[in-house]
N, C-alpha and C positions, 0 to 999 in steps of 0.2 A: 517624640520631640528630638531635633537635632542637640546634639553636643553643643560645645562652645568650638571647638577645635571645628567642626561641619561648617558653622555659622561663620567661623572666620575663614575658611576656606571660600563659601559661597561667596563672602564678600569681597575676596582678591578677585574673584573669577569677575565680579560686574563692574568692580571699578576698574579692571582690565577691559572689559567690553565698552563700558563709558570712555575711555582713552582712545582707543583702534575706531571708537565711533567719533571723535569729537576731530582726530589725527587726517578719518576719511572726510568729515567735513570741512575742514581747511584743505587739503587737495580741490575740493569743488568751488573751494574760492579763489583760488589760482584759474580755474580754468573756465567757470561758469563767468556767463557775461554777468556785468556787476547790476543789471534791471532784475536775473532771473536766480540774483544770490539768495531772496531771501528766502522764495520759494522752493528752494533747492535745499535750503537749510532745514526747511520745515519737512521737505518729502526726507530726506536721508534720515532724519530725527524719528519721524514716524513710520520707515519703512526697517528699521532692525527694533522700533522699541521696544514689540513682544517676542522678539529672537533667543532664544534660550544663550545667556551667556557662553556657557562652554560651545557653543554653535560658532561661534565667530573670537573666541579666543587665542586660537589658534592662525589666525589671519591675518593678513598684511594688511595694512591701511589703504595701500592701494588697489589691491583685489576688494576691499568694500566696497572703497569708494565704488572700481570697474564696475561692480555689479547694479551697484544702486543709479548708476549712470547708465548703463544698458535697458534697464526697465524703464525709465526714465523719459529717454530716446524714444523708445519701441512705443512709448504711451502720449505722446505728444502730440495724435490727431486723431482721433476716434467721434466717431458717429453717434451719438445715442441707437439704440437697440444693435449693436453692432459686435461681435466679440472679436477680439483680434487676438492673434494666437503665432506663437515661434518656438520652434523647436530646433535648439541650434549647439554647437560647441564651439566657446568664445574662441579667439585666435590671438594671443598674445601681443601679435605685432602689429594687428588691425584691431582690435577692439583693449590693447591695454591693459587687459587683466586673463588669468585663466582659471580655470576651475579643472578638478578632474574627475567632473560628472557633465554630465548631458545635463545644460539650461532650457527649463520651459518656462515661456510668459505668455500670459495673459490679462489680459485688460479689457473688462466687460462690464453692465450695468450690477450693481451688485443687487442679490438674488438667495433669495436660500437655494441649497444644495449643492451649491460651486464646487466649493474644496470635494466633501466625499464624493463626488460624482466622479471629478476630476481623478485624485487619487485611486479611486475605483478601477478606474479605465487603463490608467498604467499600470496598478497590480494585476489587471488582465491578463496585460499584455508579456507578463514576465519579467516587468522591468522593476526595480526596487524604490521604493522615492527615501532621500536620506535627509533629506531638507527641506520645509514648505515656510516661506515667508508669501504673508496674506493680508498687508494693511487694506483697510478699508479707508478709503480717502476721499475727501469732501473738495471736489473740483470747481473750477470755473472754465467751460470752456466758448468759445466765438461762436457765430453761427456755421464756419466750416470746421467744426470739429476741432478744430487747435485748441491745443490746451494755455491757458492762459496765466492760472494758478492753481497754488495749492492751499487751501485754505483749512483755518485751523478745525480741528474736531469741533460738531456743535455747529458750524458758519451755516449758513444759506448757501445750497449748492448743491450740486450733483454727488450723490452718494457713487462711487466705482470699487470695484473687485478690482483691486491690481494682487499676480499672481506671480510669484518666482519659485519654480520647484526644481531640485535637484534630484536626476535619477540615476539611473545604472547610468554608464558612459555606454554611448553608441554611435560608430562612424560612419557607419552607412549609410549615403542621402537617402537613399530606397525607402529604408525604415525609417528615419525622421520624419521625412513625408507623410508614408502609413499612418502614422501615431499621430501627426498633424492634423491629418483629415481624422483619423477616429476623435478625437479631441474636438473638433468642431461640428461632427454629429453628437457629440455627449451635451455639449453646451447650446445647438440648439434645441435638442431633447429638454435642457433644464426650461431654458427660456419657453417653452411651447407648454411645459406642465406650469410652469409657474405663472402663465397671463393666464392661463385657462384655467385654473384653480378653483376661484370663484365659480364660475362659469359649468364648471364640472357640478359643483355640492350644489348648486339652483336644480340641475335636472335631474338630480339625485330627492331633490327635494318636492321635484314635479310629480318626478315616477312613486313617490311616497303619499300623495295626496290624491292620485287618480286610484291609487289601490283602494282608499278611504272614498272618495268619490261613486268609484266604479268598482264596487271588488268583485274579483275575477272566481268564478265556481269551485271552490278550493275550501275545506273547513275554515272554521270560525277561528278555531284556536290557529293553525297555521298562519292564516291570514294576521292575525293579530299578533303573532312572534314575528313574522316577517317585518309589518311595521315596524314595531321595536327595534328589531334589528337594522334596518335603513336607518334611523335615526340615530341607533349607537352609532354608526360608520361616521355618522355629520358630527357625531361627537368627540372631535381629534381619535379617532382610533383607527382611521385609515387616511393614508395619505395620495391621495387623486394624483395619478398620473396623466391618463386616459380614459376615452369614453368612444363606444360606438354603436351604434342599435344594428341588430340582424334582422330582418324580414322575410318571411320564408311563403315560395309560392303564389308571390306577389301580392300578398295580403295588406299594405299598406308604405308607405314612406315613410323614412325618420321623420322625426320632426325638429332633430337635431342633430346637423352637421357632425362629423366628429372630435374630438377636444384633443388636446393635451398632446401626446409621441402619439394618438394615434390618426391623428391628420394625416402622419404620412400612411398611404393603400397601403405600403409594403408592407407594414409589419403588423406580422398575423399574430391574434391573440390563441386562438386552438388549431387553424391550419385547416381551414375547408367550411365554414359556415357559411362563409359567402354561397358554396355549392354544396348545398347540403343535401342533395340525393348522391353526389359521389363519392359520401362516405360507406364503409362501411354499416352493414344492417343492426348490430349491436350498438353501434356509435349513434346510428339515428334515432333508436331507440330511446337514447340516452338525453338527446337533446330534447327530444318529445314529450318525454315525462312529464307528465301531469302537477308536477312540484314547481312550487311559485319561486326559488330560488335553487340557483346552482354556485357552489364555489369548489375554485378550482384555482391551479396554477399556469400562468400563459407558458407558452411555446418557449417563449425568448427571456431572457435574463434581462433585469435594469440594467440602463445604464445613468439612470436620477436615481440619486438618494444611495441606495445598494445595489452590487450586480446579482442578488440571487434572483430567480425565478419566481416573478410578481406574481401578486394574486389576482386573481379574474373574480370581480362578483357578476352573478349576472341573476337578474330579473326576467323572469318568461314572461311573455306577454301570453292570455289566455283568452281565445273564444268564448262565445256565448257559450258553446257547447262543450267547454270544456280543453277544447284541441290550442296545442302552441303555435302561435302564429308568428314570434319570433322571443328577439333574446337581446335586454338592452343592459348592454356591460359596464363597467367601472374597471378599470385595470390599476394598480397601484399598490401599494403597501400597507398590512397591518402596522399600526405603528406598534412601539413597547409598550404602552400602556394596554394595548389588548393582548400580551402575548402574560405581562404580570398581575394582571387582573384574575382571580378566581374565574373558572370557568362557569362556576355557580352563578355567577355577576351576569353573565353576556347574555344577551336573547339569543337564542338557539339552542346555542351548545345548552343553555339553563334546562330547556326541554329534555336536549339529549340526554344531558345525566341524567335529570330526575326519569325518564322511562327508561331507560337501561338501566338504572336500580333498580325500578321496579319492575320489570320483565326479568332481572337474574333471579329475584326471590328474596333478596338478603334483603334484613332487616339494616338499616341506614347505623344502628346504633349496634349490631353485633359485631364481632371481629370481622369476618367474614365481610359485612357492608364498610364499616372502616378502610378496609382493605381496597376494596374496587374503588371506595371513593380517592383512595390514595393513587390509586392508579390513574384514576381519570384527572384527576389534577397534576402531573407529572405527565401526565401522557403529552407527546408532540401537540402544539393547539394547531398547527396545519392538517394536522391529521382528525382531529373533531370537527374540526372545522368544513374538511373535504369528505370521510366516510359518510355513511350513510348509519342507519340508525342500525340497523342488522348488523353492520361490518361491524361498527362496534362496540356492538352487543357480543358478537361471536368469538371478536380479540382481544378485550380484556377480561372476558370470564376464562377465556383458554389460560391466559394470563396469572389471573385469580387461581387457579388451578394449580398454578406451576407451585407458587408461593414459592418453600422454601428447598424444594426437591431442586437436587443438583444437577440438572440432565441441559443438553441444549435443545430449543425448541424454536421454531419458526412460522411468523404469520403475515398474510400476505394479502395485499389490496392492490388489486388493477385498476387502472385509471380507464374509469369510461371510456373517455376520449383515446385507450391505447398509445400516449402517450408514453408513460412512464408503470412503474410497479415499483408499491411500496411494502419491501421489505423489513418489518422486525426480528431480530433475530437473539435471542437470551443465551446466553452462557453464563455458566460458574465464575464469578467476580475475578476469583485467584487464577483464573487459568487464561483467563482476559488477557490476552497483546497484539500491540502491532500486524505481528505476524501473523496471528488468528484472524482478524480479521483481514487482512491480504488474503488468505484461502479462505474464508465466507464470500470477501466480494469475487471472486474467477468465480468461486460453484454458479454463484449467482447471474452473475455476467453471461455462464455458458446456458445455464438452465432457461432464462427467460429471451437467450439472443440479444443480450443490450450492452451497453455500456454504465457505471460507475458513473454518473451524475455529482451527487454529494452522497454525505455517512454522514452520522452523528452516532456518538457516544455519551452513554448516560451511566453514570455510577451512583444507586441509591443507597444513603446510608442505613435504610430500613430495609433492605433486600438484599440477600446471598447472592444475585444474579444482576450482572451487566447486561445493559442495553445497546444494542447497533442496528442503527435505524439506516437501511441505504437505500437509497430511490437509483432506479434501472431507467437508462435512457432506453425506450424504445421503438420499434418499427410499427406505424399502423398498420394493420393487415397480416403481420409478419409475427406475431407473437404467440411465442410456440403454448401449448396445453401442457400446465406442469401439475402432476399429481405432489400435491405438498408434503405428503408421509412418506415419499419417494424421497423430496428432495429434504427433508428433513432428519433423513436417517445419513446422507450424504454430508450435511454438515456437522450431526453427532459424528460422524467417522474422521472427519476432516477436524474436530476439536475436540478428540483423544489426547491423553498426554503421555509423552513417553512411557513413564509408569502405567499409566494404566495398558498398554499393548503389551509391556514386560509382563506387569499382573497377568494378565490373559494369558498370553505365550508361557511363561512359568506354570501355570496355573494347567492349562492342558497338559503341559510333556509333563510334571512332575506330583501333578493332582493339590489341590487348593489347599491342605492342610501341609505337606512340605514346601507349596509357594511360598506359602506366606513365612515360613519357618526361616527358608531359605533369602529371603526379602528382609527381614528381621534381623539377618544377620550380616547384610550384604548390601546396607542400602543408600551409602553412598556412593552415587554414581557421576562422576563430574561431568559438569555441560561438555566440554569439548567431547567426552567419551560417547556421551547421548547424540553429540551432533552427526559424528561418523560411525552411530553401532543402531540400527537396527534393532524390531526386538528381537526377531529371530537369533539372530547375530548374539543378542544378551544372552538370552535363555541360551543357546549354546556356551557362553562364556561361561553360566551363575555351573555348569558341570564341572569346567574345566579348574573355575575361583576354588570349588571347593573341594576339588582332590589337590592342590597343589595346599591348600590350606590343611588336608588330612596328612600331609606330609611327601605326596609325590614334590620329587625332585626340580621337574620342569613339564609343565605342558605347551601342547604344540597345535593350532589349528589354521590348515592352510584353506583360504575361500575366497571366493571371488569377493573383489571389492566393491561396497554399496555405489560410489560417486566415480569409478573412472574404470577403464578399459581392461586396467591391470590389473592382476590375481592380487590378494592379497596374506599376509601372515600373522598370524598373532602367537604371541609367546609370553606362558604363564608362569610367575615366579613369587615362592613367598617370600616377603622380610623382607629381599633386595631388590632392586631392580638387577637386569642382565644388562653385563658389560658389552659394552656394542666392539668393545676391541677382541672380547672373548669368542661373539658370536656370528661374527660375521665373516671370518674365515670360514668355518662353517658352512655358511651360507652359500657359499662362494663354491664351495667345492662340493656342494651339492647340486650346482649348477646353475645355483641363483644371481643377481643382481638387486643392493637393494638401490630404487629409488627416491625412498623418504622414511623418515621415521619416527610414530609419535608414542613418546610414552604413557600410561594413565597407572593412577592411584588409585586403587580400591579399598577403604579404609572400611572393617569388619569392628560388630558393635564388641568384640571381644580387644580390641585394640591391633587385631592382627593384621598389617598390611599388603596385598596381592598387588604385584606389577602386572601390567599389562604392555606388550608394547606391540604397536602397530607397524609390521612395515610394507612398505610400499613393492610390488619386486614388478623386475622384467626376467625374461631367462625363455632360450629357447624353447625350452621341452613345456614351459607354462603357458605360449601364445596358441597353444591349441585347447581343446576340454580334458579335465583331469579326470581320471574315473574317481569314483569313491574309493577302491580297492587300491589305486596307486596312491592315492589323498594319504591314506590310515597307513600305506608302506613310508611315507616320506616322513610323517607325523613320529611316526615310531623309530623312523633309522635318525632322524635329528638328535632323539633324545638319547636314544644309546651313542651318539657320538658325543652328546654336552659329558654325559657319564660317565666315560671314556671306554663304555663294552665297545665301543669300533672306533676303529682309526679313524682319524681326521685329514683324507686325502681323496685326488681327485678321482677316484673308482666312484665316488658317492655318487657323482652324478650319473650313473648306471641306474638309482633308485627312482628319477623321474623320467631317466630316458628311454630305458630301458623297462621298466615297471618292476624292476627288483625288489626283494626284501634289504636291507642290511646285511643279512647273514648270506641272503646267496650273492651279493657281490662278495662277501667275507672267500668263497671259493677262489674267483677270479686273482683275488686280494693273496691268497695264498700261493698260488700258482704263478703272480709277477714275482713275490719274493724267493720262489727254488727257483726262476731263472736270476736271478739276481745274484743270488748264491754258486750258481752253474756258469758264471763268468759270462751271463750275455754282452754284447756291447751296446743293447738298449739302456735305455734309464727311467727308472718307475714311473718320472712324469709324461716321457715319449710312451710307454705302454698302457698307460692311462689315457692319454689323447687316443689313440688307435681304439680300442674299446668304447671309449665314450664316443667316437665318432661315429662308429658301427655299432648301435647299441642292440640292432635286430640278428646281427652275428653276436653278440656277446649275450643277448638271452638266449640264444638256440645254445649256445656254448653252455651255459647254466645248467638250459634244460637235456641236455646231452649227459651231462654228470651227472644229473639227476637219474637220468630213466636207466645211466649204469649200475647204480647205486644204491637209488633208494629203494627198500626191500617189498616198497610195493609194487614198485614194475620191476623188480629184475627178474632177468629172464626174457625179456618183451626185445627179442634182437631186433625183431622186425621195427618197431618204433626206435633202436637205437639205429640202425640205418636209413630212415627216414631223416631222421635229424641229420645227421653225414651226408647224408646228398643236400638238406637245403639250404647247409653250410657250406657245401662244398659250391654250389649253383650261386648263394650269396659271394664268396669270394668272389668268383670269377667278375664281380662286379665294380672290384678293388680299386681305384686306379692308381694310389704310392705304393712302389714295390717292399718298404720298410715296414708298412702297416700291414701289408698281405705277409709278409712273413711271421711277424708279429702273432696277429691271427691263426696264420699256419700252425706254429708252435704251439699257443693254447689248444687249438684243436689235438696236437700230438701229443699232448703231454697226459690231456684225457684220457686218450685212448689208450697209453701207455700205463695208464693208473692201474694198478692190481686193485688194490683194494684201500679203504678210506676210515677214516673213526669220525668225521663227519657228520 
């Protein structure tokens, strides 16, 4: 119940609307000839009466009036059977008022289906409607159509649809036009279903009375659900659009013109029955079938009543012998009352369930039968309606089977006709989104070659598992052979959830009893962290979480980045996050660059917090491939520099350019500082650029002191002269004489080394 405060709000809004309407009716007596005042009075009165107040609260009196005087205008000579149609944007200084939506009017015999058909066709088209005013007005008009008055509800007189809708704005003549014409194909579509109506349920009623007359080689019980079933349809539960009989092989003539949208040839109900050897051979098959009814969904979308994909009944006409000698159709709509009716109620479908009970085995009254029955009354009624008695028999006992088990599973009905494929597809409720079903429909889309039609979604509160029913537009001829436990195992893989790859990936490197240990302890993980980490990428982390958690200092893992070009870095820390002013000199003279940086919280069930922080880098020595061997040199000299075992200066970058450890640039590192002390006139940053720019002279330099040195090659002159020549061969490649000297000296100061404690 509204409040009082609601009630009195409501109430200012309508005697506001009664004001702005009473304000635009005095405008229309200033300017209305005073013969056409009173009818003018009465149309403006009855043309906002059912306008939702806050619609026109907002509004000038003279943009009411403008509007109610534009329809007005536009309706002032009409034809009986006639619809007249404008698609336009007022003009302020020519028509006196403006809106800032695109105005459509029409004015046509009034008719069921108008509005939602109309509506229908601009939500088509992608245009939004914000506003429908729709009186129904009781005219008098001359024999040329001129309107004469407006008389009161109830008079003797022409009942008219006058239409004013408000849509998106659009300027373009081009598209007003479009939408012009589509709008006068919709309205004569209504008008064609709506005379032929009648005319429709008589031949519906024919074709029901020659089956009794003359019934056609077919079982008794068949024949007799069929009946039934023709006459549920006469029984408001389908609404008549169209009608067209097929004759095949010249076996006879309709005996009835065709009705309703489909008088016009063009619009094909399945796309080839007129030529029915040029279907395919499965297709022919299908039409030949010895079954006394086929339903099915046409080619083309409504455009009366709703735009989804009308239903097709069709009646086979049957030889003596048994053979189809054509197909006389019904095109139109189940209405709601068959889609909320128990399926148990309908002729047919009544059949279907009861022998697909009885062919699963279940007893009607064990869980087990409960169960399917629940299934079949839930289940899509287009889809009982269209499979056949095997299909499904075969998909809701697969169904039946799932019950409560958490897995995704897929089943799938082809359309005779190769039209379309219908796809069910079940998942775990909780894992159920948007997104998930975005990758079910591409798998789908690529598997069968079609296009995403419609989806539906079903959430039962008796069942662990979500429903997404998607129908595949597709190619006759063109539809590829898809093994289902192929493509079944494609969508289990595609509606995995993070965790569960982490589980898996943990589970192999660390074995299921420390996964799960390690999971237990570690198991918040934040969406943004999940969105940019991989599991591989995790399971590498849950290593590094938990040595920095057993008390290591800092961990270090540099790896390519999952989403972009660049390498990437991660850096692990307990309790704190790392200061990015601490770390990124660091970085810097390691030879990096960062380009972004994102932090994450790993919050452990012992309360202990692991930083993670992502960052993004560029850097010369990284736009090529990293070995492993220099990966675990870089990982490890970072961390001896956060610790401060090595200096923080630009030698570092010798560790990715060079492929150095830490410790052997520590040589190089030693040997700038005795010249430094020896009075060079270099300075440690100009000896650092020289080195780092020749990183392949500064590792032969490494490995030069090495093979002097260390006491596994010494001795090996020959290998310490190799080195000397491809140092000396690299010089000469030099081209600043500062840097070659530079170079020169480290090579001299080697060679001059006696001996080392190194």
């Amino acid at each position: 119940m509204r409040s009082g405060i609601e009630r009195a709000m409501v109430s200012i809004i309508e005697a506001k609307k009664a004001t702005l309407v009473h304000k635009a009716a005095a405008l229309a007596g200033q300017l209305f000839d005073p013969a056409d005042q009173a009818a003018a009075d009465r149309f403006i009165a009855q043309f906002y009466e059912h306008v939702p107040p806050a619609d026109v609260a907002e509004r000038t009196p003279r943009n009411l009036y403008g509007a109610a005087l534009s329809l007005w205008r536009f309706g002032e000579r009409r034809r009986p059977g006639q619809a007249k149609i404008r698609v336009h944007n007022p003009d302020p200084a020519a028509d006196s008022w403006s809106s800032p939506h695109t105005i459509v009017e029409i004015v046509n015999d009034d008719m069921p289906f108008l509005v939602d058909s109309v509506t229908g066709a601009i939500n088509a088209s992608n245009r939004v409607v914000h506003l429908i005013i729709h009186p129904i007005l009781t005219v008098a008009r001359g024999p040329d159509g001129r309107l004469c008055d407006i008389l009161e509800p109830g008079a003797a007189g022409t009942r008219e649809s006058w239409m004013q809708i408000e849509i998106t704005s659009e300027a373009d003549p081009a598209d007003l036009a479009r939408l012009t014409q589509t709008l006068s194909g919709v309205l004569a579509d209504v008008r064609a279903a709506v005379t032929d109506w009648q005319p429709m349920r008589q031949v519906l009623r024919e074709v029901a009375a020659e089956l009794s007359a003359r019934p056609p080689p077919v079982p008794a019980a068949e024949l007799s659900e069929a009946q039934d079933f023709l006459k549920w349809l006469d029984d408001d539960n389908f609404t008549f659009l169209g009608h067209r009989e097929y004759f095949f092989d010249g076996a006879a003539k309709p005996k009835h013109g065709p009705l309703g949208i489909l008088r016009d040839e063009g619009h094909s109900i399945f796309g080839g029955l007129r030529d029915l050897s040029s279907l395919p051979s499965d297709v022919q098959d299908f039409v030949r079938r010895r079954e006394l009814l086929v339903i099915t969904k046409s080619n083309r979308r409504g455009t009366v009543h709703r735009t989804a994909h009308m239903d097709a009944i069709g009646v086979r006409r049957l030889g003596s012998n048994g053979d189809v000698t054509g197909v006389c159709v019904f095109l139109g709509f189940f209405t709601s009352l068959a889609y909320s009716r128990s399926s148990r109620s309908i002729p047919l479908l009544r059949l279907k369930v009861r022998r697909i009970v009885e062919r699963s085995g279940t007893s009607p009254t064990s869980h087990d039968g409960k169960a399917l029955l629940h299934i079949l009354d839930t289940f899509p009624r287009d889809e009982l309606f269209q499979a056949d008695e095997d299909q499904l028999l075969h998909t809701v006992t697969g169904i039946l089977n799932l019950q409560e088990r958490q897995r995704i599973a897929v089943f799938v009905r082809r359309d005779p006709l190769e039209r379309f494929v219908s796809c069910f597809v079940y998942v775990p409720r909780e894992r159920y989104d948007s997104q998930l079903r975005s990758r079910f429909g591409a798998i789908l889309e690529e598997a069968f070659a079609g296009q995403i039609s419609t989806f539906q979604t079903h959430l039962d509160d008796e069942s662990a598992l979500a429903r997404i029913h998607f129908i595949i537009r597709t190619t006759r001829g063109e539809v590829p052979t898809v093994d289902t436990a192929t493509l079944e195992e494609r969508l289990a893989e595609a509606g995995r959830s993070w965790t569960d790859r982490l589980l898996q990936g943990a589970a192999t490197a660390f074995g299921d009893e420390e996964a799960r240990a390690l999971l237990r302890r570690f198991q918040s993980f934040p969406i943004a962290y999940q969105a940019r980490t991989d599991a591989a990428q995790a399971v590498a982390d849950l290593r590094r979480i938990e040595a920095v958690s057993a008390g290591s200092p800092l961990e270090v893992s540099l790896h390519p980045a999952a989403d972009a070009q660049l390498p990437g870095l991660r850096i692990y820390r307990a309790k704190e996050p790392v200061a990015l002013s601490d770390v990124l000199p660091m970085l810097e003279n390691l030879g990096l660059r960062v380009v972004a940086e994102e932090p994450f919280r790993i919050d452990g069930a012992d309360g202990l917090a692991v930083w993670i922080h992502e960052f993004q880098l560029s850097g010369i020595a990284l736009l090529t491939s990293v070995s492993p061997a220099i990966r675990a040199r870089f990982e490890a000299a970072l961390v001896e520099v956060w610790t401060g075992r090595v200096e923080n200066d630009g030698l570092n970058r010798l560790v990715l350019a060079a492929g150095l450890s830490a410790r052997q640039v520590t040589v190089l590192r030693l040997y700038a500082k005795f010249l430094r002390q020896a009075g060079t006139t270099f300075s440690q940053a100009y000896m650092e650029d020289a080195l780092s720019g020749h990183p392949e002279i500064a590792r032969r330099l490494v490995q030069l002191f090495e093979t002097r040195f260390d006491p596994v090659h010494t001795g090996s002159s020959l290998a310490a002269v190799a080195e000397i020549q491809a140092i000396d061969h690299a010089l000469d490649a030099v081209e600043s004489l500062d840097e070659d000297r530079i170079l020169r000296t480290f090579l001299t100061l080697i060679l001059r080394t006696a001996r080392t404690n190194y």
